[in-house]
C-alpha positions as CSV (number, residue, x, y, z in Angstrom):
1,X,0.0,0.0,0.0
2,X,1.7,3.4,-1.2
3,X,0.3,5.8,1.2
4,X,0.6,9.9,1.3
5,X,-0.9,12.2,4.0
6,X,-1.4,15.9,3.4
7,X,-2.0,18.6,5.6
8,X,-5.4,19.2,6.7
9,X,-8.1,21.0,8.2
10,X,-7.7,19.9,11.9
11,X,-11.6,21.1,12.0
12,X,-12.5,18.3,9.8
13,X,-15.6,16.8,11.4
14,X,-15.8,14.6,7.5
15,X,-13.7,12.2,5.9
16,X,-15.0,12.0,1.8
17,X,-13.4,8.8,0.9
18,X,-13.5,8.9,-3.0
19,X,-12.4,5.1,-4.7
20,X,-10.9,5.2,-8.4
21,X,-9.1,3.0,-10.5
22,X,-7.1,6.8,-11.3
23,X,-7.2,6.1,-15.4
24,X,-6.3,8.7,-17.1
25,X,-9.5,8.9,-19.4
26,X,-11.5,9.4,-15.7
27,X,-8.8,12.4,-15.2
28,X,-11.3,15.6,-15.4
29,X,-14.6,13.3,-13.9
30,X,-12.0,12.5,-10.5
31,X,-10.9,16.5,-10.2
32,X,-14.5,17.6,-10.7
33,X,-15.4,14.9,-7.8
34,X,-12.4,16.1,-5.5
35,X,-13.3,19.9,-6.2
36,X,-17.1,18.9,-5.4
37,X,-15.8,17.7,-2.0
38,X,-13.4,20.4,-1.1
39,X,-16.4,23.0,-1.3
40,X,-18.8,22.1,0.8
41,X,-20.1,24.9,2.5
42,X,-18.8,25.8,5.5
43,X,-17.9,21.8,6.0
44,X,-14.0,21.5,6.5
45,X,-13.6,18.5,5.2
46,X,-10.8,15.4,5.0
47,X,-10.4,14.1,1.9
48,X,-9.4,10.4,1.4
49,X,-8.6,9.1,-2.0
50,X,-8.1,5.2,-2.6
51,X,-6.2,4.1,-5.8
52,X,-8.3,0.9,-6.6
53,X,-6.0,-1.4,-8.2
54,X,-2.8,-1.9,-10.7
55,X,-4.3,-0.2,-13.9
56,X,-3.6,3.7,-12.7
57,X,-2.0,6.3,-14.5
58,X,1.2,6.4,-12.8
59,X,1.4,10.9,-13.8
60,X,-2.3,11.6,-12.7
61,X,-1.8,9.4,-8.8
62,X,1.8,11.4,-8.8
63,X,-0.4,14.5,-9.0
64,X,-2.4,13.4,-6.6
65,X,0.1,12.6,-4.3
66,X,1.7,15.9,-4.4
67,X,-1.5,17.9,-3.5
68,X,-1.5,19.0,0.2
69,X,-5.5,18.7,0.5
70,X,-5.0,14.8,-0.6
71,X,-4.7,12.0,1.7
72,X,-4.2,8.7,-1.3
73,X,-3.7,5.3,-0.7
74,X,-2.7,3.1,-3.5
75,X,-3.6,-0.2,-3.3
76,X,-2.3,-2.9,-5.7
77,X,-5.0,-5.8,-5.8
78,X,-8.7,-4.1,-4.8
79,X,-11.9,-4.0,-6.3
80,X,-14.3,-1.5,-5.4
81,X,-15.9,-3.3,-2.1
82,X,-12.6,-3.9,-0.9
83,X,-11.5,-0.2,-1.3
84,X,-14.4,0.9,0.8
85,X,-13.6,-0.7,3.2
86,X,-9.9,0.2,3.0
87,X,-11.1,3.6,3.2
88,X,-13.2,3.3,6.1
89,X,-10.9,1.7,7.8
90,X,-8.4,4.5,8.0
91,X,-11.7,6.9,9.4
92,X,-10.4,9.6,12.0
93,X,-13.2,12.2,11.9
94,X,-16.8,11.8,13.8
95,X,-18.4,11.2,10.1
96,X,-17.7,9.9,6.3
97,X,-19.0,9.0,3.3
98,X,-17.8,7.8,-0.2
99,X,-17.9,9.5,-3.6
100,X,-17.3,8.2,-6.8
101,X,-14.3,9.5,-9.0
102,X,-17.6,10.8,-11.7
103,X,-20.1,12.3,-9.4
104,X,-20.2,14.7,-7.5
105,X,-21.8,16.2,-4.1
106,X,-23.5,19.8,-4.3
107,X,-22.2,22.2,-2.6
108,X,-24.6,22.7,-0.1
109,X,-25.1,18.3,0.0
110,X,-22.7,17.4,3.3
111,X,-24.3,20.7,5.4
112,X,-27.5,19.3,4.5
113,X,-26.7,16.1,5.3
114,X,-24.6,17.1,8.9
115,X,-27.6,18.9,10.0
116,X,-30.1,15.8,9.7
117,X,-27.7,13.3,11.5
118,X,-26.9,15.7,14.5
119,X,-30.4,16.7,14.5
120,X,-30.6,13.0,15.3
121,X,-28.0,11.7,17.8
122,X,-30.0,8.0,17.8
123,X,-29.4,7.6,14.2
124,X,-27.0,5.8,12.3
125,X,-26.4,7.1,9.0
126,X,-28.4,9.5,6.7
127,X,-29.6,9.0,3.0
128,X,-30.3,11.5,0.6
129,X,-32.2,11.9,-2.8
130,X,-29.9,13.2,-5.4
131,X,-29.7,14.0,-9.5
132,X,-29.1,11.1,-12.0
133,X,-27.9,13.0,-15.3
134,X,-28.2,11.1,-17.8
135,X,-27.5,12.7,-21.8
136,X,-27.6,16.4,-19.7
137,X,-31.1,16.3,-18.2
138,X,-30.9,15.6,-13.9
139,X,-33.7,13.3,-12.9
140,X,-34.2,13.0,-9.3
141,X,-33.4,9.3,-7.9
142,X,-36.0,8.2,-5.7
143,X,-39.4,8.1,-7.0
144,X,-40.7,6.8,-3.6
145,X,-39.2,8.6,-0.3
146,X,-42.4,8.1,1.3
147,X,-41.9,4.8,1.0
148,X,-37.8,4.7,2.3
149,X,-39.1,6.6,5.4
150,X,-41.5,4.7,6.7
151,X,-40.0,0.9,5.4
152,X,-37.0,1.5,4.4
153,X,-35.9,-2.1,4.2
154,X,-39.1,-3.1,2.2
155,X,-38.5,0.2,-0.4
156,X,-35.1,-1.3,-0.9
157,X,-36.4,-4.2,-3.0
158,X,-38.2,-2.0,-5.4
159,X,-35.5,0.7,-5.5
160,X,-32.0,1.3,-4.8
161,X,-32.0,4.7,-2.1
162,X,-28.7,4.2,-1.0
163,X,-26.3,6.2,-3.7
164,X,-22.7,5.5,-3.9
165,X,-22.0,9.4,-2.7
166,X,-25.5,9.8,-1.2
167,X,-25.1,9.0,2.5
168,X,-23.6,10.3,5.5
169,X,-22.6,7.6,8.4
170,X,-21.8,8.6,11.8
171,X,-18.5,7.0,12.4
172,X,-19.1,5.8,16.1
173,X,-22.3,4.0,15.2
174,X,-20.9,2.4,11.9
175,X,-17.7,0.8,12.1
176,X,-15.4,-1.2,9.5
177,X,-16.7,-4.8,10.2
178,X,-20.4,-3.7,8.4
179,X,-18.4,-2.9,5.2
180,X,-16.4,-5.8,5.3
181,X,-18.0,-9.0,2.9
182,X,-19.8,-6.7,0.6
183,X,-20.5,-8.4,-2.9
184,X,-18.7,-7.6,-6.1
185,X,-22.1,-6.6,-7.4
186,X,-25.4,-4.8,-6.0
187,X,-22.9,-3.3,-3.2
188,X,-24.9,-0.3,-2.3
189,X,-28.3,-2.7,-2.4
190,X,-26.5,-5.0,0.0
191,X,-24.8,-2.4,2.2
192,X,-28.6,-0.1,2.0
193,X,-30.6,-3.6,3.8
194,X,-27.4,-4.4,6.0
195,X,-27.8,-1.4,8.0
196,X,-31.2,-0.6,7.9
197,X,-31.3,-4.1,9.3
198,X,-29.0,-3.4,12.1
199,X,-28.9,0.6,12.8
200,X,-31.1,3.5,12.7
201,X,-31.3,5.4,9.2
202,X,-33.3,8.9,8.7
203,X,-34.0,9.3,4.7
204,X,-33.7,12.7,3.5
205,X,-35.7,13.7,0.1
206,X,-33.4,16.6,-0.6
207,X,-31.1,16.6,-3.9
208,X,-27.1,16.8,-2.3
209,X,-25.3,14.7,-5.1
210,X,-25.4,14.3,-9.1
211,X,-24.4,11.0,-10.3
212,X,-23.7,11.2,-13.9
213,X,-24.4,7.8,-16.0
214,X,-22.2,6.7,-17.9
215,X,-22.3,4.4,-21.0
216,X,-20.1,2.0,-19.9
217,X,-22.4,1.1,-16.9
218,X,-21.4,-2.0,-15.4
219,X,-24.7,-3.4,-14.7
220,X,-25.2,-3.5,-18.6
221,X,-22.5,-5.8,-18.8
222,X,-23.6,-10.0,-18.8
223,X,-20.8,-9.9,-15.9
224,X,-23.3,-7.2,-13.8
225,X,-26.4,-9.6,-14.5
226,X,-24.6,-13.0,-12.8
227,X,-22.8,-10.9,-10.3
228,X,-26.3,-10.2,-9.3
229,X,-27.6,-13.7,-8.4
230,X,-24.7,-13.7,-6.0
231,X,-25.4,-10.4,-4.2
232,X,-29.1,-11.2,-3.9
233,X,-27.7,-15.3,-2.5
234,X,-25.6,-12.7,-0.1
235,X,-28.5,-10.3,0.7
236,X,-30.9,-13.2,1.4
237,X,-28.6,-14.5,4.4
238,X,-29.3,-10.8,6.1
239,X,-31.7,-11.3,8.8
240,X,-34.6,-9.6,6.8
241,X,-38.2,-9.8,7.4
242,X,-40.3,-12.3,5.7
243,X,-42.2,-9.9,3.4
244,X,-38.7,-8.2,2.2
245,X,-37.0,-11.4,1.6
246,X,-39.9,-13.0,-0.4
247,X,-39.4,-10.1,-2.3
248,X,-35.6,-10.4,-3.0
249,X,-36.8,-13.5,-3.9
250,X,-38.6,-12.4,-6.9
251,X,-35.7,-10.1,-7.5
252,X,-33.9,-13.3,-7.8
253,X,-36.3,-14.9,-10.2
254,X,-35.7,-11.3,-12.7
255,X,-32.1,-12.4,-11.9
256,X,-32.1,-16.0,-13.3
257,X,-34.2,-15.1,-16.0
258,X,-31.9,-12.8,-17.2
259,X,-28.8,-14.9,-17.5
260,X,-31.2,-17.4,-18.9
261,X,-31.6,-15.5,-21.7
262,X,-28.0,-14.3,-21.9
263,X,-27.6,-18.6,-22.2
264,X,-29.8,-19.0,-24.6
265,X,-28.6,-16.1,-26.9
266,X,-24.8,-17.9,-26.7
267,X,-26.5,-21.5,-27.5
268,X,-25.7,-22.3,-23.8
269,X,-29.2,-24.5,-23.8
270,X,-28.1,-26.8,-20.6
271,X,-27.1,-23.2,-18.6
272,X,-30.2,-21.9,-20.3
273,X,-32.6,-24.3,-18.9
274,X,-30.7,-24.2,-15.5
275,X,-31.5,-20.6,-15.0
276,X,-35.1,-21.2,-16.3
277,X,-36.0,-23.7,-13.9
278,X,-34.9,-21.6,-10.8
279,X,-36.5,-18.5,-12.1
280,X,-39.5,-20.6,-12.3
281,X,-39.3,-22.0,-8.1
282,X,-38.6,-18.5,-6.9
283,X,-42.2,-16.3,-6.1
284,X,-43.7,-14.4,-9.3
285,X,-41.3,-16.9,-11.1
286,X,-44.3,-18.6,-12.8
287,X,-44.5,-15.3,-15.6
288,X,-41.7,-16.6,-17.2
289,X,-43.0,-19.7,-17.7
290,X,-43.7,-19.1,-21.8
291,X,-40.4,-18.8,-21.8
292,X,-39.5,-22.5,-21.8
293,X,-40.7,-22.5,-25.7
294,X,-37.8,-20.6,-26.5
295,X,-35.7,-23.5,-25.2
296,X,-37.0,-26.1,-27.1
297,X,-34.3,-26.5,-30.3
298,X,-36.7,-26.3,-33.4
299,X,-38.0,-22.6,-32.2
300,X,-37.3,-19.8,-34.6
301,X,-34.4,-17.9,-33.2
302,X,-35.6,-14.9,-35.3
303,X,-37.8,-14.7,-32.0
304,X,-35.1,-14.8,-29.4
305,X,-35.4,-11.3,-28.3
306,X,-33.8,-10.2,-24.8
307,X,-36.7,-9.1,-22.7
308,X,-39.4,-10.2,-25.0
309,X,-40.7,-12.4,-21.5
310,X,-40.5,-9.9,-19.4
311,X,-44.0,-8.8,-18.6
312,X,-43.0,-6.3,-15.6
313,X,-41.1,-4.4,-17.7
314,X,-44.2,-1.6,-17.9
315,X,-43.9,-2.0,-14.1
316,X,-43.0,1.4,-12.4
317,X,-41.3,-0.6,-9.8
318,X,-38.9,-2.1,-11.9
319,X,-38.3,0.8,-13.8
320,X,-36.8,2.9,-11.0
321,X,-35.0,-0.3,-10.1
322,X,-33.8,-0.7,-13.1
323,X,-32.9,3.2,-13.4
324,X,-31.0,3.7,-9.9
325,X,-29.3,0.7,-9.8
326,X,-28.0,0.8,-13.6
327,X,-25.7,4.2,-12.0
328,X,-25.1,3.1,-8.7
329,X,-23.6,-0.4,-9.1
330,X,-21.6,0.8,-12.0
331,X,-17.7,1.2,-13.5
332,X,-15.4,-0.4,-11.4
């Protein structure tokens, strides 16, 4: 681990941790992020930048390790959840949070978020609605707050409320061990029902971050949609409440339909049907059930379509699952 400290604010009350794999093509995105979290108003804050892996730009992480507001750590084999909780770990300031190296946190977004957690001295960690830009046109995140603030655990399942750079943990109340065993995938799902499940959470339905989408989004990959299954396995062994987990488990059905079909479009048929079945056992599974005639070897493959069986695809819960999720559980 290559580590540099700066010099800075001993005010601090907030550690900004900020993860990137330091490319050079993410060069402008990561000092538009840093600048976002240098001026917050009236927030001194400590800014904490974690080098995710070997593939950096060696010029752009010597620049960074020359500023004086930086502190960067470098580490050589870390993906993202691992660089969390690197990150948290090295935590000296009464509160944190993380930001991507392409979003950003408004300027007004940690004072906003301070204020509701020591409004609040019995809870955990705060969550905030934000901006999702996507081709220049901000679209607030959360369709539902209504629905985080009253069941938060049970909003989870229909949409993802915890952004990457949209929270604001207290540092006493959430320590390293409930970042440690996140999933490569669905982190900030996971991480969202592992603390509601164990801490106290206030959801605030005020913008503080803009999370800018990116083509390149990770869960469009075929790597995203099996990294899925895992996370929702993972999220499963939380100790959730009947009604949420039945619902992961439908979640889970979507899941194995998915790379059903991404079987089935590489001729995978034995992988294909695999997938099908489960989708099929898990609750709401039975919708997919017409999908079985795609299977079958003598079907037209002229009709092989990617979501042609999805029938909850009009659905507005899916949609906003669909939406927030496809920018926060993005570009490694």
């Amino acid at each position: 681990m290559r580590v540099a400290t700066a010099a800075l604010p001993s005010l601090a009350s907030t550690t900004v941790i900020v993860p990137t794999t330091c490319v050079a093509d993410r060069r402008v995105s990561l000092l538009n992020a840093l600048q976002s979290a240098g001026e917050q108003s009236g927030i001194p804050t400590k800014i904490l930048v974690v080098v995710n892996g070997p593939d950096f730009d060696p010029a752009l992480l010597d620049s960074l390790l020359a500023r004086e507001d930086l502190n960067v750590i470098a580490l050589k084999n870390a993906d993202l959840p691992g660089a969390l909780l690197a990150g948290r770990r090295l935590v000296d300031t009464e509160y944190f949070c993380f930001l991507d190296d392409d979003d950003e946190i408004l300027p007004n977004g940690l004072a906003l978020r301070l204020q509701a957690l020591r409004e609040r001295r019995d809870v955990a960690f705060v969550a905030t609605n934000g901006y999702y830009q996507r081709e220049g046109i901000d679209q607030l995140g959360v369709a539902n707050p209504e629905h985080v603030a009253t069941d938060p655990l049970q909003a989870m399942t229909h949409e993802c409320w915890l952004a990457s750079c949209g929270g604001l943990y207290r540092t006493a109340m959430i320590d390293a061990a409930l970042l440690s065993g996140l999933p490569r995938f669905l982190e900030w799902t996971y991480l969202g029902l592992r603390l509601a499940s164990k801490r106290r959470m206030h959801f605030l339905d005020q913008p503080t971050f803009r999370v800018y989408d990116s083509p390149d989004s990770l869960s469009k990959s075929a790597g995203y949609r099996a990294g899925s299954v895992a996370a929702i396995h993972a999220a499963l062994e939380l100790e959730l409440p009947p009604p949420v987990a039945r619902r992961l488990r439908t979640r889970l059905s979507d899941a194995h339909h998915d790379l059903a079909e991404d079987h089935l479009n590489a001729n995978e048929y034995r992988l294909a049907w695999k997938h099908h079945l489960t989708s099929l056992s898990q609750p709401g599974g039975t919708k997919y059930l017409l999908f079985s005639r795609h299977l079958l070897p003598l079907w037209p493959r002229s009709s092989r379509l990617r979501g042609t069986e999805r029938p909850e695809a009009s659905n507005p819960d899916n949609s906003a699952r669909n939406r927030d999720e496809s920018a926060q559980e993005r570009t490694r």
